[in-house]
C-alpha positions as CSV (number, residue, x, y, z in Angstrom):
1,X,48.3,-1.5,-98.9
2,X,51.0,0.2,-96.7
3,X,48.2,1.6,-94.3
4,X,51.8,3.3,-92.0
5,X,53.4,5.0,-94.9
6,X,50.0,6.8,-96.0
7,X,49.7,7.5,-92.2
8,X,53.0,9.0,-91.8
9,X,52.4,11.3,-95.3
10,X,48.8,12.3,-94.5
11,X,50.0,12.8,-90.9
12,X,53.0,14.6,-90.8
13,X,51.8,16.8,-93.8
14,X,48.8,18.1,-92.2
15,X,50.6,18.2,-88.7
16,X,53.2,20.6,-90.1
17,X,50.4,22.4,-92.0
18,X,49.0,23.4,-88.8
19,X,52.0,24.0,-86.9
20,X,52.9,26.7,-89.7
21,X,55.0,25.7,-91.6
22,X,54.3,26.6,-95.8
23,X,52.8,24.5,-97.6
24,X,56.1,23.5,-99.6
25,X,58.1,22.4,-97.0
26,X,55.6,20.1,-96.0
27,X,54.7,18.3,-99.1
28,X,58.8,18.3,-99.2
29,X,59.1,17.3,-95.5
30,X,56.1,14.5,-95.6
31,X,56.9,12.9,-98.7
32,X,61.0,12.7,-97.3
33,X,60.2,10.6,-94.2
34,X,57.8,8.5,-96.3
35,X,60.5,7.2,-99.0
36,X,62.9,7.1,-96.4
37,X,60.6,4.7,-94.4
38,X,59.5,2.9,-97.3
39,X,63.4,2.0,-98.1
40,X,63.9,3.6,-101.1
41,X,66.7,5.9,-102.1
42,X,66.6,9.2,-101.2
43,X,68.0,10.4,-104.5
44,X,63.7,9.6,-105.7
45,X,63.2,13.1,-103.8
46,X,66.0,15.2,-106.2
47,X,65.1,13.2,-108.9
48,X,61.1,13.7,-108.8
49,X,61.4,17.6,-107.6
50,X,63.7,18.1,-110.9
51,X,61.4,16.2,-113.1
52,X,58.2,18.7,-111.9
53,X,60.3,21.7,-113.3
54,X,61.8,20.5,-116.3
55,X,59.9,20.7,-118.8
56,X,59.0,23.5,-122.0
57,X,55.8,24.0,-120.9
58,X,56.7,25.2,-117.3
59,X,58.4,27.8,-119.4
60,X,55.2,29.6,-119.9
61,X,54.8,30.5,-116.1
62,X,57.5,32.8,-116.0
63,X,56.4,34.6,-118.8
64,X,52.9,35.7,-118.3
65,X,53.5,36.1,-114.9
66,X,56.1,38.5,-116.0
67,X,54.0,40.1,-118.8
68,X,51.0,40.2,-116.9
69,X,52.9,42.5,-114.4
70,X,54.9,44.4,-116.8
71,X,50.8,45.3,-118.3
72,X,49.4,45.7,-115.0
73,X,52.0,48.7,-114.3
74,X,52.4,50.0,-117.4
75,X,49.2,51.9,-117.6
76,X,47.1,49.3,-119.4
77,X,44.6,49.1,-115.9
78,X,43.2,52.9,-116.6
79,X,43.2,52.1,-120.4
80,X,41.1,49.1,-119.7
81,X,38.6,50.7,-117.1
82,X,38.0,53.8,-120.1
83,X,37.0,51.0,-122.4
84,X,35.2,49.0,-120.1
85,X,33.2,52.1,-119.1
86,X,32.4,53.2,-122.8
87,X,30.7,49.9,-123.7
88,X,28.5,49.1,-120.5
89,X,29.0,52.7,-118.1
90,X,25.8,53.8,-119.4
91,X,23.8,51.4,-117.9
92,X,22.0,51.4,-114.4
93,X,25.1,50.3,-112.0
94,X,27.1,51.7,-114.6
95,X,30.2,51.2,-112.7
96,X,29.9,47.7,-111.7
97,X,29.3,46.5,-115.3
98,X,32.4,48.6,-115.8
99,X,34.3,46.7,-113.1
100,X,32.8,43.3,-114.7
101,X,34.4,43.7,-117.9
102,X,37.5,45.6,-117.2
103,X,37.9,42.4,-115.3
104,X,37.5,40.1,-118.4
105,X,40.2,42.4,-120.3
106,X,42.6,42.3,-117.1
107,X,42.2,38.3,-116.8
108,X,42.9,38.0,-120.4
109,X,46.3,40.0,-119.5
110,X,47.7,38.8,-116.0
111,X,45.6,35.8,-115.2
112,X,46.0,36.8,-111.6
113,X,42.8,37.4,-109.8
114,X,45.1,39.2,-106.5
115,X,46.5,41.7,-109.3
116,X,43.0,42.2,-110.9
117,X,41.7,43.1,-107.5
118,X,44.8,45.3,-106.5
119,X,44.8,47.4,-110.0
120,X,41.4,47.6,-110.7
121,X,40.2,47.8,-106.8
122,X,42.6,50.7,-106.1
123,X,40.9,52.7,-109.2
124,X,37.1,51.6,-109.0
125,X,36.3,50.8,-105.9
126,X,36.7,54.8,-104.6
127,X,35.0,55.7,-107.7
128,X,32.2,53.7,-107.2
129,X,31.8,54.8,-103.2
130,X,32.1,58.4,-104.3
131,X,28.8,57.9,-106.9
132,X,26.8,56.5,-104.4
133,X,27.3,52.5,-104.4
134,X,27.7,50.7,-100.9
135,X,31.5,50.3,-100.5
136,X,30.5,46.5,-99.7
137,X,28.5,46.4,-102.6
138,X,31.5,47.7,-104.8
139,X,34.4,45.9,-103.2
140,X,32.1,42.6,-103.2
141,X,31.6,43.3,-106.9
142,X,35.6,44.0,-107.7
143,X,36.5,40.8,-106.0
144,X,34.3,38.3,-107.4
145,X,34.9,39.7,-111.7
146,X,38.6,39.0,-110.8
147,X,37.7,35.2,-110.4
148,X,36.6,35.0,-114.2
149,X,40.4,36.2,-115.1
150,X,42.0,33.6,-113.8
151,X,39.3,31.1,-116.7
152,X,40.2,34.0,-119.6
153,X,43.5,32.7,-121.7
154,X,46.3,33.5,-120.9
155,X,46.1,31.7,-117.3
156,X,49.4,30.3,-115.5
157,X,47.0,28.1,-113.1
158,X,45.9,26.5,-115.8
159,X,49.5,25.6,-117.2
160,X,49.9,24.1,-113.1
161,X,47.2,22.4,-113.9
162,X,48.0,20.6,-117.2
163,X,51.2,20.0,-116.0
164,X,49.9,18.1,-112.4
165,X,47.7,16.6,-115.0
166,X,50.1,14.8,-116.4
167,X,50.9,17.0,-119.2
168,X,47.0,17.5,-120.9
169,X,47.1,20.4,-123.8
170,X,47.5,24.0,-122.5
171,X,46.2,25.0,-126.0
172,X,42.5,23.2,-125.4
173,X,42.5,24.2,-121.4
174,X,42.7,27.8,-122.6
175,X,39.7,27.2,-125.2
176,X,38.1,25.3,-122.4
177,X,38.1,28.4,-120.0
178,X,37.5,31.1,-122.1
179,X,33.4,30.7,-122.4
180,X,33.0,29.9,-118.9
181,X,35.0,33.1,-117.9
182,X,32.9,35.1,-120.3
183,X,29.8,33.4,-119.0
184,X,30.4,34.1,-115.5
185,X,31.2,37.7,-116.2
186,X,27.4,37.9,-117.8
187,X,26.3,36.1,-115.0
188,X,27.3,38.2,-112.7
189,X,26.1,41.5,-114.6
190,X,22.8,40.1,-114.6
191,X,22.7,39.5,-110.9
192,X,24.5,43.3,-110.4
193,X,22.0,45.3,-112.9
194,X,19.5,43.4,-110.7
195,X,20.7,44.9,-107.2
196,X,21.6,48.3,-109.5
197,X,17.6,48.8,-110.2
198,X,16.7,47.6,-106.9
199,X,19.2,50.1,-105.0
200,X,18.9,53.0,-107.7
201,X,22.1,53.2,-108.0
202,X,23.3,55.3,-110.8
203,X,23.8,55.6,-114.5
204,X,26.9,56.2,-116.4
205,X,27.7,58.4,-119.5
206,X,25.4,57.8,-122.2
207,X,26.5,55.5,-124.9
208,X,28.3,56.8,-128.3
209,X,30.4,55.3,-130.5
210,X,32.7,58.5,-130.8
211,X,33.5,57.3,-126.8
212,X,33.5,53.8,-127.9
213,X,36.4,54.5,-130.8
214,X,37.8,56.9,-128.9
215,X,38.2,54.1,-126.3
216,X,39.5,51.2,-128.2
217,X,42.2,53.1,-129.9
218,X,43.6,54.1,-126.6
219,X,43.6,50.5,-125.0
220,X,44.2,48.4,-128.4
221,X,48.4,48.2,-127.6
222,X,47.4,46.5,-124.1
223,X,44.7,44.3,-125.6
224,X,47.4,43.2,-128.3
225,X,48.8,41.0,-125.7
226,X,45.2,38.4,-125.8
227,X,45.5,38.6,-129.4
228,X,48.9,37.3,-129.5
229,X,48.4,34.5,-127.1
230,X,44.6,33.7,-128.4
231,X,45.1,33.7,-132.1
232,X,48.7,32.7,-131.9
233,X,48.0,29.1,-130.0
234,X,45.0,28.2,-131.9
235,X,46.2,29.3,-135.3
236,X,49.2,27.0,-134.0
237,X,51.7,30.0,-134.9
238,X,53.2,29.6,-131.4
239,X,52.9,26.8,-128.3
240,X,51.9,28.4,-125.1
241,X,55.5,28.7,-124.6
242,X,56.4,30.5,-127.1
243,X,53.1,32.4,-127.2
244,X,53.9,33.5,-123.0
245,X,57.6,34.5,-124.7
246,X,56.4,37.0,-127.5
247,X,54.0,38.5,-125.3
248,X,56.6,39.4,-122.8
249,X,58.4,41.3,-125.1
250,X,55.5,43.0,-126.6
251,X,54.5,43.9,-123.5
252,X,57.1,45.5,-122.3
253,X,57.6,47.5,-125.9
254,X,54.0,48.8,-125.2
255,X,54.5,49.7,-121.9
256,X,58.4,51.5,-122.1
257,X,57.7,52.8,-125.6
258,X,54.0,52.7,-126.9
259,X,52.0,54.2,-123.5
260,X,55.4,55.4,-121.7
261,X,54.3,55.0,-118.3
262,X,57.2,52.7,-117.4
263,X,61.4,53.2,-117.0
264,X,63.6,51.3,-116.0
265,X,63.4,51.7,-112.7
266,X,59.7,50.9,-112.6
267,X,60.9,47.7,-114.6
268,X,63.7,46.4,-111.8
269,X,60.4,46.4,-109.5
270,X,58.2,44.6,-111.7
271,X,61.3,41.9,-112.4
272,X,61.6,41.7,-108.5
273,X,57.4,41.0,-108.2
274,X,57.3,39.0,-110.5
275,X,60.6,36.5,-109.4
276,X,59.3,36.7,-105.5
277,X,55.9,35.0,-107.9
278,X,57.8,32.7,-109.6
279,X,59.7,31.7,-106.3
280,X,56.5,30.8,-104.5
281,X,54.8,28.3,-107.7
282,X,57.9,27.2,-108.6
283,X,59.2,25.5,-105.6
284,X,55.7,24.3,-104.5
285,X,55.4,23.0,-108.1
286,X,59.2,21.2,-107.5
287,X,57.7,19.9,-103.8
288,X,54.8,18.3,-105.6
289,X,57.0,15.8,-107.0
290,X,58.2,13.9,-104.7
291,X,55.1,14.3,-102.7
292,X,53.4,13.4,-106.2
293,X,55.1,10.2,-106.7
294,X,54.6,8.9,-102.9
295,X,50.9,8.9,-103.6
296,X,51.0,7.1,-106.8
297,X,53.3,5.1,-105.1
298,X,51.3,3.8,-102.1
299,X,48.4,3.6,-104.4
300,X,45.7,6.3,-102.8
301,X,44.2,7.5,-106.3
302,X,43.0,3.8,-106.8
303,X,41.7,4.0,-103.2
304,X,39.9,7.0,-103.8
305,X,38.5,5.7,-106.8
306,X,37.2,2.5,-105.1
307,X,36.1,4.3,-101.8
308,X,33.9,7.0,-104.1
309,X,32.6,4.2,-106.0
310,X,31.8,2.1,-103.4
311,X,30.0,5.3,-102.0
312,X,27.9,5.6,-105.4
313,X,28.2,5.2,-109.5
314,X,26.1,8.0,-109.4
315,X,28.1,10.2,-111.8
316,X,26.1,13.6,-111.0
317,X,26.5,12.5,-106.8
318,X,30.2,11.9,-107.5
319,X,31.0,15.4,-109.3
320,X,29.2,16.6,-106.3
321,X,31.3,15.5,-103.7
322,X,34.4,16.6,-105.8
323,X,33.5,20.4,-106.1
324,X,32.2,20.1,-102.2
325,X,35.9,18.7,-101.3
326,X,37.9,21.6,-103.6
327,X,35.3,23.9,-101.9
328,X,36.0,23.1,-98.4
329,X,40.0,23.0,-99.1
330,X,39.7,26.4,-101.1
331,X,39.0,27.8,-97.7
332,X,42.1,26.6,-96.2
333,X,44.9,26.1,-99.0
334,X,46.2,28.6,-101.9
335,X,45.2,27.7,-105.5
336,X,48.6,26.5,-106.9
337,X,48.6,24.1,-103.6
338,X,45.1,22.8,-104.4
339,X,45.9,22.3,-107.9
340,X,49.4,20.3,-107.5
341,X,47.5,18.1,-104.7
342,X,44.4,17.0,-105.6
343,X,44.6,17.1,-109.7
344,X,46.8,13.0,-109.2
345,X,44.4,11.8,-106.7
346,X,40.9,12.8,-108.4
347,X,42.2,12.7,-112.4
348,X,41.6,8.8,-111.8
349,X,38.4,8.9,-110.5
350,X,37.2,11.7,-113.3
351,X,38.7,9.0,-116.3
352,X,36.3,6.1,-114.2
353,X,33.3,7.8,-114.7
354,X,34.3,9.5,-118.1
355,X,34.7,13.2,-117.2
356,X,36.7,15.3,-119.6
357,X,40.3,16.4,-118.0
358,X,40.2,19.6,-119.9
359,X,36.3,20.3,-118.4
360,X,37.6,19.6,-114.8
361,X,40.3,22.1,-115.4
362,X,37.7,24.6,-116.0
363,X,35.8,23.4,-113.3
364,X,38.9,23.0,-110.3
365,X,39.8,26.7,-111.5
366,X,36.5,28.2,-110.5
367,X,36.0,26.2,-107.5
368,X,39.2,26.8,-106.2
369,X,38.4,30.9,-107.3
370,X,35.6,30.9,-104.7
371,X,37.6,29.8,-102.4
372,X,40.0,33.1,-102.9
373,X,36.9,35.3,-101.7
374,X,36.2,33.0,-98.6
375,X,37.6,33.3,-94.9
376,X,39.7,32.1,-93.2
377,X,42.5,32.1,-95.5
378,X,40.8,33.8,-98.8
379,X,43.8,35.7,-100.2
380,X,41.5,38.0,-102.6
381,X,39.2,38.8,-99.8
382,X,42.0,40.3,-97.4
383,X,42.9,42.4,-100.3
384,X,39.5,43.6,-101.1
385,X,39.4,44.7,-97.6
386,X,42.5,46.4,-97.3
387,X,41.5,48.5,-100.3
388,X,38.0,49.4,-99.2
389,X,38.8,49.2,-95.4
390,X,35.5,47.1,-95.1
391,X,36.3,44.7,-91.9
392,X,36.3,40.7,-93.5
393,X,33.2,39.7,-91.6
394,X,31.3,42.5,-93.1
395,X,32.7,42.3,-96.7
396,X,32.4,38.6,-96.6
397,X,28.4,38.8,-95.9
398,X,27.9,41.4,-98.5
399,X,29.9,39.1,-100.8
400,X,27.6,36.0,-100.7
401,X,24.9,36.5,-102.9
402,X,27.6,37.3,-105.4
403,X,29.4,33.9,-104.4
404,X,25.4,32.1,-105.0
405,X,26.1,33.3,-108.8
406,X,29.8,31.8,-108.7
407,X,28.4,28.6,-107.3
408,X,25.4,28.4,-109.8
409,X,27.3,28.4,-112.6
410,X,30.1,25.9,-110.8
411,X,27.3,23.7,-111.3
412,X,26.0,24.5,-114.8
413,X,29.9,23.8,-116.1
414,X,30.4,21.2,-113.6
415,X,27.3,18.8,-115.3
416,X,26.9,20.9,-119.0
417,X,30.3,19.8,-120.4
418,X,29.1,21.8,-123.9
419,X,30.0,24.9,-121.7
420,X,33.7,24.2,-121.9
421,X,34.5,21.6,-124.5
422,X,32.5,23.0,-127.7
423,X,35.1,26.1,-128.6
424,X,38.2,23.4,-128.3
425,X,36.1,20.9,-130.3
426,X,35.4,23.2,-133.0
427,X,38.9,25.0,-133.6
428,X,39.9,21.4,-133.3
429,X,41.7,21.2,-130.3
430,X,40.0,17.9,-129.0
C-alpha cells in the first residue's frame, strides 16, 4: 500500500476543494501530481480523461439534456400542470397533488430536478400562495416532487451512473427507477393530503372526465417524448442512445411546429443552456478518469471493502453507513460529482455483500436527491428560494418533514430490492 500517494490525492483534492477551486479541476489537479509521483507517464492522464468520454452511451447525455430543455420551453410545463390538475386538483390540497404529478410528467421529460423546480416553481408556487397554502408549504412541496424526476426514465444521472459503473445497462437502470419515482411521488401525496386536511387548505375543480380528455389531448405531443424513450428501450426498438436521439428531434417538431411556442431564436438559447450543461458533466465526467484510475490504482476500493468489513458483515449495518456517507456528501458536492466519485470506490463493497448494481443506482440517485434540498450547498433549495423569496433557513425547516418521507422510502428501496428490480426482471431486462 502506497499510504503517500493516497495522501497526496485525498489531500490535495480536498485542499483545493476548499480553497475553491471546481470540483473538476481538482479531481484533474489531484490525480496529476499522483501519477506524476507514482512515476508513471503523464500521457495515463490524456489517455484515461479520453477514455471517460468516448463511448456511445455518453451520447445520450447530450440529447436529453437537449430535449428535455427544448420541452421545458416549448410550452409542455403549462400543458403538464392542466393535466396534472384535472386528474388530482379536485382533491383537498388540490394544488400540491397537482405539483406532485406534474412533477412525475416533467421528470419523465428533462430528468433535471433544477429545471422541474425552475418551470413548474415559477407557475405553481404563486398559484398556490394566492389560494391560500403557506408559501413554505408550497415551495417545500415543489422542491421535493422534482427529486422523483430525476428516478422517472429518461434520466442523464443515471447514464453517469452506468457509465462510472463500469458500463451496467442504461436500459434496466431506467426500469429500476421508474417504480421508486412513482412511489415516492405517492408517498409524498399521502404525507401532503395529510397536512392539506389538517391546514384546510383548499379543494380544486371537481373532477370530470370532459376536463380529463380535454386535458390529455392538449399535453399528449409533450408526453410522446416518455413514450418514445419508455417503449422504445424496452421493446429494444432503440438503445438509450438512439432512443435520447429520436426524442430530440421530436421534441423540437412539437415544440416549433405542433404547440408553436418556440422560433428560432428561442432555440439558439436553449442550444446555448443546454451546451453551458453539457460543458459542466462532460469535463467533470473526462476529470473522473484519471482521477478514476489513480484509485483503482493504489488500491482504496479493496481498502474500503476490508475496512467496512472489518467494521461488520452486517449487510443491513453496511447499507446503512453507505446512504449515511452519500447523505453527508450530498450536502457538500453536486450529484454528477457524487456519482463519478464514489460509484468505483463502493461498487466493490455492494458486489461483497451481493447488492444489485442496478438497485444502488436507484438508491445513490435518491440519496444524492436529498441532498439537492439540503444547506449548505443544496442547488434545488437556492432555487426554490429565489422563486418564493422564502429565506433558506426558513424554507429548509418547513422542508423537513417532507425530507422524513424522502428518507423513509431511501430505506424501504435501500433494504426491499423487489422495489426496484421486479419491472427490469419481468420485461427481461435482468
Amino acid at each position: 500500500m502506497n499510504t503517500t500517494a493516497i495522501l497526496i490525492l485525498l489531500v490535495s483534492f480536498a485542499v483545493m476543494i476548499v480553497i475553491g477551486f471546481h470540483i473538476s479541476y481538482s479531481m484533474m489537479a489531484a490525480a496529476a501530481l499522483t501519477i506524476l509521483y507514482l512515476g508513471l507517464s503523464p500521457t495515463q492522464i490524456i489517455n484515461t480523461m479520453v477514455d471517460g468520454v468516448d463511448g456511445f452511451t455518453f451520447l445520450a447525455i447530450p440529447f436529453f439534456i437537449l430535449s428535455g430543455d427544448i420541452m421545458a420551453r416549448g410550452g409542455i410545463s403549462d400543458r403538464l400542470i392542466l393535466l396534472a390538475d384535472a386528474m388530482v386538483g379536485w382533491m383537498r390540497g388540490g394544488l400540491a397533488m397537482v405539483n406532485i404529478v406534474a412533477s412525475i410528467f416533467f421528470g419523465g421529460i428533462s430528468g433535471s430536478a433544477s429545471a422541474d423546480t425552475a418551470s413548474l416553481g415559477a407557475i405553481l408556487i404563486p398559484m398556490m400562495d394566492k389560494q391560500g397554502y403557506d408559501k413554505e408549504f408550497a415551495t417545500a412541496v415543489t422542491m421535493t416532487s422534482s427529486v422523483q424526476g430525476m428516478l422517472i426514465p429518461p434520466s442523464h444521472n443515471m447514464i453517469i451512473y452506468a457509465m462510472a459503473a463500469g458500463g451496467i445497462s442504461v436500459s434496466a437502470l431506467f426500469m429500476a427507477g421508474l417504480v421508486p419515482g412513482v412511489f415516492l411521488g405517492v408517498a409524498l401525496m399521502v404525507f401532503c393530503y395529510y397536512l392539506s386536511v389538517k391546514r384546510n387548505y383548499p379543494k380544486g375543480t371537481p373532477f370530470t372526465l370532459k376536463n380529463l380528455w380535454a386535458a390529455i389531448r392538449k399535453s399528449i405531443w409533450g408526453l410522446g417524448t416518455v413514450i418514445i424513450v419508455v417503449v422504445g428501450v424496452v421493446m429494444g426498438v432503440f438503445t438509450a442512445t438512439e432512443s435520447a436521439a429520436i426524442a430530440c428531434v421530436y421534441a423540437l417538431v412539437v415544440s416549433m411546429a405542433g404547440y408553436r411556442e418556440m422560433n428560432g431564436k428561442d432555440l439558439f438559447g436553449v442550444v446555448k443552456s443546454s451546451v453551458k450543461t453539457l460543458s459542466t458533466v462532460l469535463v467533470l465526467i473526462a476529470a473522473s478518469g484519471p482521477f478514476g484510475f489513480c484509485i483503482t490504482y493504489l488500491k482504496i476500493p479493496e481498502m474500503v471493502v476490508n475496512g467496512m468489513l472489518g467494521l461488520t458483515d452486517s449487510k443491513f449495518l453496511i447499507l446503512l453507513m453507505i446512504n449515511l456517507i452519500i447523505l453527508v456528501l450530498g450536502t457538500i458536492l453536486g450529484m454528477a460529482s457524487i456519482i463519478v466519485i464514489v460509484t468505483p470506490i463502493l461498487m466493490p463493497v455492494l458486489l461483497s455483500i451481493g447488492f444489485s448494481p442496478i438497485q444502488f443506482g436507484a438508491v445513490l440517485i435518491l440519496n444524492c436527491g436529498i441532498g439537492l434540498i439540503t444547506p449548505p450547498v443544496g442547488g434545488v433549495l437556492f432555487i426554490g428560494s429565489g422563486i418564493s423569496g422564502v429565506p433558506i433557513e426558513r424554507l429548509f425547516k418547513h422542508t423537513l418533514p417532507l425530507i422524513g418521507v424522502m428518507a423513509v422510502v431511501l430505506l424501504m428501496i435501500t433494504y426491499i430490492p423487489e422495489i426496484t428490480l421486479t419491472l427490469p426482471r419481468i420485461l427481461g431486462l435482468l
